[in-house]
C-alpha positions in Angstrom: 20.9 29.5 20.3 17.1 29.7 20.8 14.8 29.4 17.7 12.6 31.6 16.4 9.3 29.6 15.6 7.3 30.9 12.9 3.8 29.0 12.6 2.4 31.8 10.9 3.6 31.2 7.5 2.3 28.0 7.4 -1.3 29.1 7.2 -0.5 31.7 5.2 -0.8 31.5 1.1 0.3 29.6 -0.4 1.9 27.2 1.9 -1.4 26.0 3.8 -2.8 25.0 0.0 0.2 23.1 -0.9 -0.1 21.0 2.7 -3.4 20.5 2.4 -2.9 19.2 -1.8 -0.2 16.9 -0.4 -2.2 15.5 2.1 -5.1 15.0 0.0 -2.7 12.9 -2.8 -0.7 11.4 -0.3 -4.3 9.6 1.3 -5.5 9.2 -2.7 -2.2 6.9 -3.7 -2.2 5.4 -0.9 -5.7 4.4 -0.9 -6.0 3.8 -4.3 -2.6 1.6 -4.5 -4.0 -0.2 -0.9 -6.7 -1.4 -3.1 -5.1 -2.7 -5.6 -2.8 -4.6 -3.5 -5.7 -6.3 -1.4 -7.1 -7.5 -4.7 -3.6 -8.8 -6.4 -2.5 -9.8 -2.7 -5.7 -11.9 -2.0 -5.4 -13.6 -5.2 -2.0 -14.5 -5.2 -2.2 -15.4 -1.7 -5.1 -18.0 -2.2 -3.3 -19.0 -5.1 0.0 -19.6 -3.1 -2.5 -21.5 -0.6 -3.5 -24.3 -3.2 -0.6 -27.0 -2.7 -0.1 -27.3 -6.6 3.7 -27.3 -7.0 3.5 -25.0 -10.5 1.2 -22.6 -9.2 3.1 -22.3 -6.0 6.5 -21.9 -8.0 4.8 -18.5 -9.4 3.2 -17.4 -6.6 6.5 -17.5 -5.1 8.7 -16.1 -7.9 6.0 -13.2 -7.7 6.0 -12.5 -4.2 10.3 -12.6 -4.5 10.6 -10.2 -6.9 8.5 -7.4 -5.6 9.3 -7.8 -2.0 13.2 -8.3 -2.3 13.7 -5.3 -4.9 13.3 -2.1 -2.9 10.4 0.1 -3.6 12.9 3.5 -4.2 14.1 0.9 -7.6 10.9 -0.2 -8.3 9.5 3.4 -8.6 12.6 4.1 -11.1 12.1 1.4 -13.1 8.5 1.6 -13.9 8.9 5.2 -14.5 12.1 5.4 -16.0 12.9 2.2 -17.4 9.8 0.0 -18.7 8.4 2.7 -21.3 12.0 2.6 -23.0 11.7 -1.3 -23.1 8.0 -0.6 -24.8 7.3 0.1 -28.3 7.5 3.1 -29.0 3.7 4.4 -29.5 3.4 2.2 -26.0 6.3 4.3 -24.5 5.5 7.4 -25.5 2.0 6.8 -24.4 3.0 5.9 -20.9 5.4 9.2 -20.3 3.3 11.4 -22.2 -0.1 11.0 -22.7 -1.3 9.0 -19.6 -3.1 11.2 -17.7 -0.6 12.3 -14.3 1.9 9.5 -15.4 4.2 10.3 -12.0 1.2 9.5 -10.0 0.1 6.4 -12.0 3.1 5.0 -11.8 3.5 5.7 -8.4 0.1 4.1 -7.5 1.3 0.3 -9.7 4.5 0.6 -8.4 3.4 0.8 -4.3 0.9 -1.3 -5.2 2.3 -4.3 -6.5 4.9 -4.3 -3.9 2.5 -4.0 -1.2 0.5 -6.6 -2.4 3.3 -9.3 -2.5 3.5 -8.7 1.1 -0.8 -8.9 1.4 -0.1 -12.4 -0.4 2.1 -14.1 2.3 -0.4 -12.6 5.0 -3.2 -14.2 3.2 -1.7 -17.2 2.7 -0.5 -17.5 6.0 -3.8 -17.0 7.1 -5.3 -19.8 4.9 -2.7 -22.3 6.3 -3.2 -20.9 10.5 -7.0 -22.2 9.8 -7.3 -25.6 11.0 -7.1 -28.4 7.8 -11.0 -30.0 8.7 -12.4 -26.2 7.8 -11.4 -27.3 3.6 -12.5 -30.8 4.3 -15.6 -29.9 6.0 -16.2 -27.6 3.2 -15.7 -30.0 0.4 -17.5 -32.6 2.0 -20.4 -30.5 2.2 -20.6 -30.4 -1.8 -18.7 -27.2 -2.2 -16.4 -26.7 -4.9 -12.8 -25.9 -4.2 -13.3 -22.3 -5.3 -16.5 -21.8 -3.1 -14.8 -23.7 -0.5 -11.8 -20.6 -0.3 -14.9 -18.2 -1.3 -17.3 -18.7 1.6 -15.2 -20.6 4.4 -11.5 -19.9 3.9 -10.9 -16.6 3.0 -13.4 -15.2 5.4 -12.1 -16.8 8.3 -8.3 -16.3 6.6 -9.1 -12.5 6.9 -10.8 -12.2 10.3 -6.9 -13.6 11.6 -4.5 -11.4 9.9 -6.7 -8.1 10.3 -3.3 -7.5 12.5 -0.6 -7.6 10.1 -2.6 -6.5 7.5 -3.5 -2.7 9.6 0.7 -2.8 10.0 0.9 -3.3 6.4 -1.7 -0.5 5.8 0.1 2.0 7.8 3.3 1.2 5.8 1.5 2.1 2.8 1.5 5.5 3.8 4.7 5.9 5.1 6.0 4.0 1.1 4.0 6.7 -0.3 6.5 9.4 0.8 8.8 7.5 -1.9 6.9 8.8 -5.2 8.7 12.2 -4.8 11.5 10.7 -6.4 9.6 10.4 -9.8 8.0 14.2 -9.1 4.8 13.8 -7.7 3.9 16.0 -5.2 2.7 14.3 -2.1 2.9 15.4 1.5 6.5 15.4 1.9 7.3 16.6 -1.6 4.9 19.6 -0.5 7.1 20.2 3.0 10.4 20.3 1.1 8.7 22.6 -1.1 7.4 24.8 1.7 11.0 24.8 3.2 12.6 25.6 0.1 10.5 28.8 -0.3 10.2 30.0 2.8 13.7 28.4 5.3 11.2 27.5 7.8 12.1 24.0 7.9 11.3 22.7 11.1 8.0 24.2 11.1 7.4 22.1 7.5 8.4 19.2 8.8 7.3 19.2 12.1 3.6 20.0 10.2 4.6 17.6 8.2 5.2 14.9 10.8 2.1 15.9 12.4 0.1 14.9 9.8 1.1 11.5 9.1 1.0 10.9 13.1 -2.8 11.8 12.7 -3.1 9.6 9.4 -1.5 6.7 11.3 -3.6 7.2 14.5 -6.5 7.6 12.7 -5.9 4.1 10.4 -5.1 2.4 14.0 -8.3 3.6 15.3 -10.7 2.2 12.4 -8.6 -1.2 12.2 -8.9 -1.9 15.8 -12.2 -1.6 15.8 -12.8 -4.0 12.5 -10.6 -6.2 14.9 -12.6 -6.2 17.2 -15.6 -6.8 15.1 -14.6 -9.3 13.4 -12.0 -11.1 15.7 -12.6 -15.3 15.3 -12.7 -16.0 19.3 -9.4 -17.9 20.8 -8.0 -17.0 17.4 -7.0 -13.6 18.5 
């Protein structure tokens, strides 16, 4: 049986408008919760990277229990689960009166899993540089904390631009996940589009498109901050 293709009602109201809205807050959560995870991820990492045996025990319990739990469960629970546990003004705040709640959550909940995977990357990174870089650095007069501020971390971050573009790329591909708590990202939007209108492989195959130009686009820009910033005989 040979299928009719229909690429017509995809640029046709208001199907085009919905791909285009998913698009648009599929790139906003993920950028916004990519962010956020470089900033927790960083400091946990560096934090991870210290050698105190307390601090390390938290780092580590942290960076367990938001990479181990699966993101679909995580979602749920912050949604559904953590303003019940709340008092009740607290609760009631957080399903109500935040502003876009589905997407907020949605944004702490990819978020703080990513950036327990940014954390091992960072500190993995700290540990690949070579142990004279901290000495050097403290002999110098620095302080521990502009030690990590102006030698490690830079150099920490010029090696693991790699993983971190993979773990970038993810992020979008996770963000597909928040239309299991309602919020209407990209492929919330295609299921939508199929629902109405039973073109279904046209949707998706949009659809598909579209994260294949995200993900070619992200490669694009990270290669060449690779290339920029690559240590030499590091990478």
């Amino acid at each position: 049986m040979n299928y009719s293709w229909n690429w017509a009602v995809l640029f046709s109201e208001p199907y085009l408008q919905w791909l285009v809205w998913g698009t648009l807050m599929t790139i906003v959560i993920s950028l916004v919760a990519w962010v956020a995870a470089l900033a927790i991820g960083t400091f946990i990492g560096v934090l991870h990277s210290t050698g105190n045996v307390w601090i390390r025990l938290l780092t580590r319990s942290y960076i367990s229990l938001f990479r181990n739990i699966p993101l679909l469960l995580q979602m749920f629970l912050w949604f559904f689960v953590v303003p019940e546990l709340l008092p009740d003004a607290a609760g009631t705040w957080l399903k109500r009166d935040l502003p876009y709640p589905a997407v907020v959550t949605a944004i702490v909940a990819l978020g703080l899993f990513t950036s327990s995977r940014v954390a091992v990357q960072v500190s993995a990174g700290i540990a690949a540089l070579p142990p004279g870089q901290r000495m050097a650095a403290i002999a110098s007069g620095l302080s521990l904390a502009q030690a990590y501020r102006h030698v490690l971390i830079p150099q920490a971050f010029r090696v693991i631009v790699p993983p971190l573009t993979s773990e970038f790329l993810t992020i979008f591909k996770n963000s597909s996940i928040a239309l299991t708590i309602g919020v209407f990202e990209l492929t919330a939007r295609t299921q939508q589009i199929e629902s109405y209108t039973y073109q279904g492989f046209e949707a998706f195959t949009a659809a598909t498109v579209i994260y294949v130009s995200i993900a070619l686009s992200v490669t694009m820009v990270m290669r060449h901050v690779e290339r920029r910033t690559a240590l030499p005989g590091t990478i």
